[in-house]
C-alpha positions as CSV (number, residue, x, y, z in Angstrom):
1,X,13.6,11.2,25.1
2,X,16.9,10.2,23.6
3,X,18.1,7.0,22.1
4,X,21.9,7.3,21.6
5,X,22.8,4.2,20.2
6,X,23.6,3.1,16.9
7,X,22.9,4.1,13.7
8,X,19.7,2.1,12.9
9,X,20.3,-0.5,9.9
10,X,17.0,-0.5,8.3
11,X,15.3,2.2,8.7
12,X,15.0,3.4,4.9
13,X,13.5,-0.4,4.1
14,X,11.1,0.6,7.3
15,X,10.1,4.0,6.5
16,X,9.0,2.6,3.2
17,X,6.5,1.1,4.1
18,X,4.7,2.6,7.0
19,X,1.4,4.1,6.7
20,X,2.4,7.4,7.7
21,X,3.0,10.6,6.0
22,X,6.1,9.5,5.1
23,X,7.1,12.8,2.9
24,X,7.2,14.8,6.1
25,X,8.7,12.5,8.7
26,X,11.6,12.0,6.5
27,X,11.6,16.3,6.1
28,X,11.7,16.7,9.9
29,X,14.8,14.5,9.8
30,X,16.4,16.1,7.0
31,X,15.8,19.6,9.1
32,X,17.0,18.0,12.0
33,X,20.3,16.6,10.5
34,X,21.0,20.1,9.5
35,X,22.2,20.8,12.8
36,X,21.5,22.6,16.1
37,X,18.0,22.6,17.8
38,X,14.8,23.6,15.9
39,X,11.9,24.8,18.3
40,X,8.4,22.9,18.1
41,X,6.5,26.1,16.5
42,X,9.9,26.8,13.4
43,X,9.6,23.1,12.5
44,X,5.4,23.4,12.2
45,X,6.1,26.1,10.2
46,X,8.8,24.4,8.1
47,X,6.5,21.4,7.6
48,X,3.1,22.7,7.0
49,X,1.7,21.1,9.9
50,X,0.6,21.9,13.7
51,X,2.7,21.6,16.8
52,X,1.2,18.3,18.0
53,X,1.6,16.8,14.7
54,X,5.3,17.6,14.9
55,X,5.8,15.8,18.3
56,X,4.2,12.8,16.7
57,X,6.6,12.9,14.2
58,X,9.3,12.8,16.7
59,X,7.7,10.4,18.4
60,X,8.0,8.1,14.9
61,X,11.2,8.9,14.2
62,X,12.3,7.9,18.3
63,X,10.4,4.4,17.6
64,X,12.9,3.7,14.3
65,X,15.9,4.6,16.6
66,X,16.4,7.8,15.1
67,X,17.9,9.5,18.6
68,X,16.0,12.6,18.8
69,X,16.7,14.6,21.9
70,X,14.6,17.3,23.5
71,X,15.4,20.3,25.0
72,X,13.8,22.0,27.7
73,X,14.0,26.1,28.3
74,X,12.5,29.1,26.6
75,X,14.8,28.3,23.7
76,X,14.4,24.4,23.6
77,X,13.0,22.4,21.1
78,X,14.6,19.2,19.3
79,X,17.9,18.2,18.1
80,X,19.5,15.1,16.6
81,X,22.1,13.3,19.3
82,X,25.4,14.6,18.5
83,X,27.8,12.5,15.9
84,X,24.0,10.9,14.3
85,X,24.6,10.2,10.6
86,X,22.2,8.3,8.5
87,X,23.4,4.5,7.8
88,X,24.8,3.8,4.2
89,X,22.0,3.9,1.1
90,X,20.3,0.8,1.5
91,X,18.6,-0.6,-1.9
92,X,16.5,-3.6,-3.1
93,X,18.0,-5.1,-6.4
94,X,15.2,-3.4,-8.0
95,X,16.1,0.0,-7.0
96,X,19.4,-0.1,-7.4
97,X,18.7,-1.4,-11.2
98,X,16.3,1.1,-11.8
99,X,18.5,3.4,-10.7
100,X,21.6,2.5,-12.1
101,X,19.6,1.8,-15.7
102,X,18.5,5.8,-15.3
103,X,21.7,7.1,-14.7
104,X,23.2,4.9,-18.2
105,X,19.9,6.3,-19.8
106,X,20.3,9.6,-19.1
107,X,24.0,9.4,-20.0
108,X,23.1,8.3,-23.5
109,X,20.1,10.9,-23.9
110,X,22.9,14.2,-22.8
111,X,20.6,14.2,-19.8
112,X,24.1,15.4,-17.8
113,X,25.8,18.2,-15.9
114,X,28.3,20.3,-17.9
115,X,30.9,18.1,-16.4
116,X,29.7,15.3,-18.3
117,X,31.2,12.9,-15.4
118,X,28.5,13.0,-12.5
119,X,26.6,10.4,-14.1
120,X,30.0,8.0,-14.0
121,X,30.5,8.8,-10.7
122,X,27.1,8.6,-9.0
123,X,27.3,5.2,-10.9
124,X,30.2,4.2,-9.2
125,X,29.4,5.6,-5.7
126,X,26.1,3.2,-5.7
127,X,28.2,0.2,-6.7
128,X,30.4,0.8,-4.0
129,X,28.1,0.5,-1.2
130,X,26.1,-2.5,-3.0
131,X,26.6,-6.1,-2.0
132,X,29.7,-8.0,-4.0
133,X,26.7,-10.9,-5.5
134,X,24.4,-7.9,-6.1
135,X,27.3,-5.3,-8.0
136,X,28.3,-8.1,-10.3
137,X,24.9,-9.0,-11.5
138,X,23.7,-5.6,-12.3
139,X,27.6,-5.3,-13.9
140,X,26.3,-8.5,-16.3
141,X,23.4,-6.2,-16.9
142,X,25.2,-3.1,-17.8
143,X,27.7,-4.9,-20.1
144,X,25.5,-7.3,-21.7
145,X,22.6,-4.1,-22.8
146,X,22.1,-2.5,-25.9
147,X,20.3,0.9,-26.2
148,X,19.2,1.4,-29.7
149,X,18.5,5.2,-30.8
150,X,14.9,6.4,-30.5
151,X,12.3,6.2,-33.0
152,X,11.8,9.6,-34.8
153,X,8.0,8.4,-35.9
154,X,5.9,5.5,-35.3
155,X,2.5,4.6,-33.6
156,X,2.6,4.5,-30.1
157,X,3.8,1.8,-27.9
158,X,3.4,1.8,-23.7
159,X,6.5,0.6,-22.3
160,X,6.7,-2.6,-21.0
161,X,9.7,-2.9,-18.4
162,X,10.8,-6.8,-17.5
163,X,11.1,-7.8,-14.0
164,X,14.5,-8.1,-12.5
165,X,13.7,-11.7,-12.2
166,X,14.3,-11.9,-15.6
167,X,16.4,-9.7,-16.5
168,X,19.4,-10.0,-13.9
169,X,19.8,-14.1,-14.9
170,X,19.6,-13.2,-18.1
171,X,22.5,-10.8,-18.3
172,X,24.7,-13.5,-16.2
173,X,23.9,-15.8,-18.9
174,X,24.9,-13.5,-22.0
175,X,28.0,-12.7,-20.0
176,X,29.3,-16.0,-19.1
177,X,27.8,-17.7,-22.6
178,X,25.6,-20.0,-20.7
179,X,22.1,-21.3,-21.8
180,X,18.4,-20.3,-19.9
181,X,15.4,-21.8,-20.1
182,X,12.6,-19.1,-21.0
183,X,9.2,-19.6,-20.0
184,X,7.3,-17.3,-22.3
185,X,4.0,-16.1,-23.9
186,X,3.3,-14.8,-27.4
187,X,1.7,-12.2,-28.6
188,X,-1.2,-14.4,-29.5
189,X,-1.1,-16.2,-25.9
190,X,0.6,-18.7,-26.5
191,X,2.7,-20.3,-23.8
192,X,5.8,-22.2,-24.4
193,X,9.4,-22.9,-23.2
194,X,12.3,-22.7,-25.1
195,X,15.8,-23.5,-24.3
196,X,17.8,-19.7,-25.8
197,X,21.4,-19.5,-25.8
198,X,21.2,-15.7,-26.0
199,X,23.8,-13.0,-27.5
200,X,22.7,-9.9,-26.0
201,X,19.9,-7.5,-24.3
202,X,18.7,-4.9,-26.0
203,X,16.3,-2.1,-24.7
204,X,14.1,-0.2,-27.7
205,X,11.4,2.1,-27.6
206,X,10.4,1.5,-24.2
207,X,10.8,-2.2,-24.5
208,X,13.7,-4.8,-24.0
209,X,14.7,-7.5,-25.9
210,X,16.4,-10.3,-26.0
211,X,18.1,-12.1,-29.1
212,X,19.5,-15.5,-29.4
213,X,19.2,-18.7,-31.0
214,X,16.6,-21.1,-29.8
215,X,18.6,-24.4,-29.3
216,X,15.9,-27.1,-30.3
217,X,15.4,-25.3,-33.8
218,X,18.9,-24.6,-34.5
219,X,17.7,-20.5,-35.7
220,X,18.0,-17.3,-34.1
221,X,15.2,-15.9,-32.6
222,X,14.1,-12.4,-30.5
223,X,11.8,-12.4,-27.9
224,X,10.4,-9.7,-25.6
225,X,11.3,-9.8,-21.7
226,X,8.2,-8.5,-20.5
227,X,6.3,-11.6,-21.8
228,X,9.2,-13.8,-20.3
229,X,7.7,-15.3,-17.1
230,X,10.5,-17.1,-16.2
231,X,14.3,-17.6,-16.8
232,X,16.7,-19.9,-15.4
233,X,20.6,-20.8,-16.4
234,X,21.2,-24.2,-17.4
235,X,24.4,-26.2,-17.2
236,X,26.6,-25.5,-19.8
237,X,28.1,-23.5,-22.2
238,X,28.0,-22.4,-26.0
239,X,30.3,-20.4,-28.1
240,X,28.6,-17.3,-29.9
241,X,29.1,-16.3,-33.4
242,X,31.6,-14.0,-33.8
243,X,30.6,-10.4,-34.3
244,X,27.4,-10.5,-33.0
245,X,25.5,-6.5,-32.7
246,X,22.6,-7.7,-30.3
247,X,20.7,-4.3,-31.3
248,X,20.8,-4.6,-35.5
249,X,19.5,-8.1,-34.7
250,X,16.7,-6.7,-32.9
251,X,16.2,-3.5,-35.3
252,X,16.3,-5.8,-38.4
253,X,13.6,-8.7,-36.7
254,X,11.2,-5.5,-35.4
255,X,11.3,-4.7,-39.2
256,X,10.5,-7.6,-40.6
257,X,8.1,-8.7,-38.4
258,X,4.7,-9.5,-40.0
259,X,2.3,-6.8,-39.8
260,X,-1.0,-6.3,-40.9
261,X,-0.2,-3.9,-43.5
262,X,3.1,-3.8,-45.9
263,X,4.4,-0.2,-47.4
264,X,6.4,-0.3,-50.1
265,X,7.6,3.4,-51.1
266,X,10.4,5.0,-53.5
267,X,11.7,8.3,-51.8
268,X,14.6,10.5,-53.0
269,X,16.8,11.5,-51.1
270,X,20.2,10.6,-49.2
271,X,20.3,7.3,-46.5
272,X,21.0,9.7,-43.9
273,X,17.5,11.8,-44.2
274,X,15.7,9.1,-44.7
275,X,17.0,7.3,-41.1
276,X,16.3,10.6,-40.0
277,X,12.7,10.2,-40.0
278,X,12.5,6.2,-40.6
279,X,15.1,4.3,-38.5
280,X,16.2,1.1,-38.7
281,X,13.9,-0.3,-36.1
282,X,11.1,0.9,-38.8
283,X,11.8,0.4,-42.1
284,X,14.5,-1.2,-44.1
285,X,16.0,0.7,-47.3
286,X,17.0,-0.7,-51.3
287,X,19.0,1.5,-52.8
288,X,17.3,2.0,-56.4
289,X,20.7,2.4,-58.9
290,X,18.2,2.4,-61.8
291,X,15.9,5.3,-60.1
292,X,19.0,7.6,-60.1
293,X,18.5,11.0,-62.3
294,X,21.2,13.2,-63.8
295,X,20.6,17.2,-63.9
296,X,22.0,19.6,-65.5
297,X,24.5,20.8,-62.5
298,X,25.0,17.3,-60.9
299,X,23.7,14.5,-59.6
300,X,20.4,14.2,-58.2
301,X,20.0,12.1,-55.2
302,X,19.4,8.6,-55.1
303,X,16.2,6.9,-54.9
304,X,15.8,4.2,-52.2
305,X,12.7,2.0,-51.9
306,X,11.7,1.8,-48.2
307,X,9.6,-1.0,-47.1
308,X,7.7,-1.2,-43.3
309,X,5.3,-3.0,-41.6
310,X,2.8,-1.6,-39.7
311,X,-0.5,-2.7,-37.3
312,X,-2.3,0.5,-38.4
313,X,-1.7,2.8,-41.3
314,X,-2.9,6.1,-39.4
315,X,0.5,7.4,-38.7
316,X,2.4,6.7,-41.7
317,X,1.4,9.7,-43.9
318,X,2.7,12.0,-41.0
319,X,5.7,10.1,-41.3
320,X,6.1,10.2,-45.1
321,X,4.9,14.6,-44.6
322,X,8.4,14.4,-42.3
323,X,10.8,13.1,-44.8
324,X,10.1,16.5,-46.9
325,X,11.5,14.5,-50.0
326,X,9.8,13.4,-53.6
327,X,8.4,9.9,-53.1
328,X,6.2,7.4,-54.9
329,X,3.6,5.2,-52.8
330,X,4.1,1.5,-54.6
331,X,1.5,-0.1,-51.9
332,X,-1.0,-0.8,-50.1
333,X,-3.4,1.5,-52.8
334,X,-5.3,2.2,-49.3
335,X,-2.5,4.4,-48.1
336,X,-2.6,6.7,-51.2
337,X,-6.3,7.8,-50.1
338,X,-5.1,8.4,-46.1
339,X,-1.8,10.2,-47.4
340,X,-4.4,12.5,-50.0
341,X,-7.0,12.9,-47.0
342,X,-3.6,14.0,-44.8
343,X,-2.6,16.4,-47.4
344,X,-6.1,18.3,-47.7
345,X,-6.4,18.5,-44.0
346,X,-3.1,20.4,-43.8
347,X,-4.4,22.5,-46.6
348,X,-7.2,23.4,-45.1
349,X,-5.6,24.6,-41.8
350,X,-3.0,26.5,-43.7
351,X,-5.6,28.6,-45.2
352,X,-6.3,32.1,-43.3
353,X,-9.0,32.2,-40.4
354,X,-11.8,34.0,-42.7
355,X,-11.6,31.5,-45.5
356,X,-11.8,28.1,-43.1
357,X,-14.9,29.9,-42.0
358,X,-16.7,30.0,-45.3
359,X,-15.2,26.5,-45.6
């Protein structure tokens, strides 16, 4: 029962996707790469499972080459064949984005050790062992993306993640300044193609982005990857404006968009509390010079006027509530009655148990 030769050169793309218990195959192999020889009735107990289900785990791994020796005796049982390491991480351009993306990600959320360094060089272990064509596309993707910061308040959005498809000649083309041709569909449904010669990637609130100018119309334009169907580089080459910030481009067009409904408030209170609650990606801010008030020991803050856009107005007089600063609603009217309604709620639950009883 032994199969001593070379270290098997797909298995990881096999195992996933046999129909097997896969989850426990893969834990007898981990148990058995530990070293020395595990009897039949340690590894059923190891594995949650009986003793003839661990010989047919053997017998799965023995059909992917993995050499599995027995051993016969009162003390037998199975080993791995001696000098058996696992072949090199093998990853589809999807996983090795995905994870390469998570480890950037969780760099830029803290998500790290004390350190501070393992994320930089688990990054740099993967793109070691990764193929030369495949390392320096997902480099075009790492250098050409934008994270913005995350919005404090908002409504909901699911994330929509693009396909690699996309994204990957994409990148190449914001690198290398070239033009794509974008197969895409609105929001409406509407399908059309557009030639982009894009600036940069940006990934927002669960979506990405990309922002460019759209060659037949001479203008910039933003347009959202996951309703790209298609993208492909064109000959050619175009010089970007200088200074370009791919993510302010798509913060500023995300605010301006047209929504169904228009706020337009006055709050007091520095630029910095208000982006607190309200980033750029949400609202844009005036400062008001004429709104500014003088008291007796100094200067008040300033007033800014704050204008959004919004699908839904349910969630804005939360997000006013989390400013905690003096404000005056200029429109819609209808949001005065849903931030009055909002206020009366949170009285009522702030009064004792025995009085919301006789409510």
């Amino acid at each position: 029962m032994t199969n001593t030769g070379q270290n098997p050169p797909g298995i990881g793309a096999i195992l996933s996707g046999m129909p097997l218990p896969t989850a426990r195959v893969l834990a007898l192999l981990e148990l058995l790469q530990s070293g020395g020889t595990r009897t039949v009735s340690e590894l059923a107990g190891q594995l949650g499972v009986d003793e003839r289900t661990v010989r047919r785990y053997v017998r799965h791994l023995l059909e992917l080459d993995v050499p599995v020796e027995s051993v016969r005796g009162r003390y037998g049982g199975y080993r791995l064949a001696t000098g058996y390491r696992m072949p090199p991480l093998m990853l589809s351009d999807d996983e090795a984005l995905a994870v390469l993306l998570g480890l950037v990600a969780g760099r830029r959320a803290g998500l790290m050790t004390s350190t501070g360094v393992a994320s930089e060089t688990a990054a740099a272990k993967i793109r070691r062992v990764l193929p030369e064509r495949l390392r320096r596309r997902l480099d075009a993707v790492l250098d050409s993306l934008a994270f913005t910061a995350p919005a404090a308040v908002g409504a909901p959005v699911p994330p929509a993640a693009p396909r690699s498809s996309v994204l990957l000649p994409l990148a190449d083309a914001v690198r290398h300044h070239r033009p794509v041709r974008l197969r895409y569909t609105s929001a409406d449904g509407r399908a059309s193609e557009r030639v982009l010669h894009p600036y940069g990637l940006v990934a927002h609130a669960g979506r990405w982005y990309v922002t460019g100018a759209d060659a037949a119309l001479g203008e910039e334009r933003m347009f959202r990857l996951d309703r790209v169907a298609d993208a492909r580089t064109l000959p050619g080459s175009f010089v970007p404006p200088a200074g370009i910030d791919a993510a302010e481009r798509v913060l500023t067009g995300l605010a301006t968009a047209p929504y169904a409904h228009e706020v337009s408030l006055r709050v007091q209170g520095t630029a910095e509390q208000i982006r607190a609650r309200l980033p750029a990606g949400l609202a844009q801010l005036t400062d008001i010079a004429g709104e500014r008030r003088t008291h007796g020991d100094g200067d008040q803050p300033p007033w800014f006027r704050v204008e959004l856009r919004a699908e839904r107005l349910d969630w804005v007089p939360a997000a006013i509530a989390s400013l905690d600063r003096p404000f005056v609603i200029e429109r819609p009217a209808e949001l005065r009655t849903l931030v009055g309604e909002f206020a009366d709620r949170l009285a009522r639950s702030a009064r004792p148990p025995h009085d919301q009883g006789s409510a």
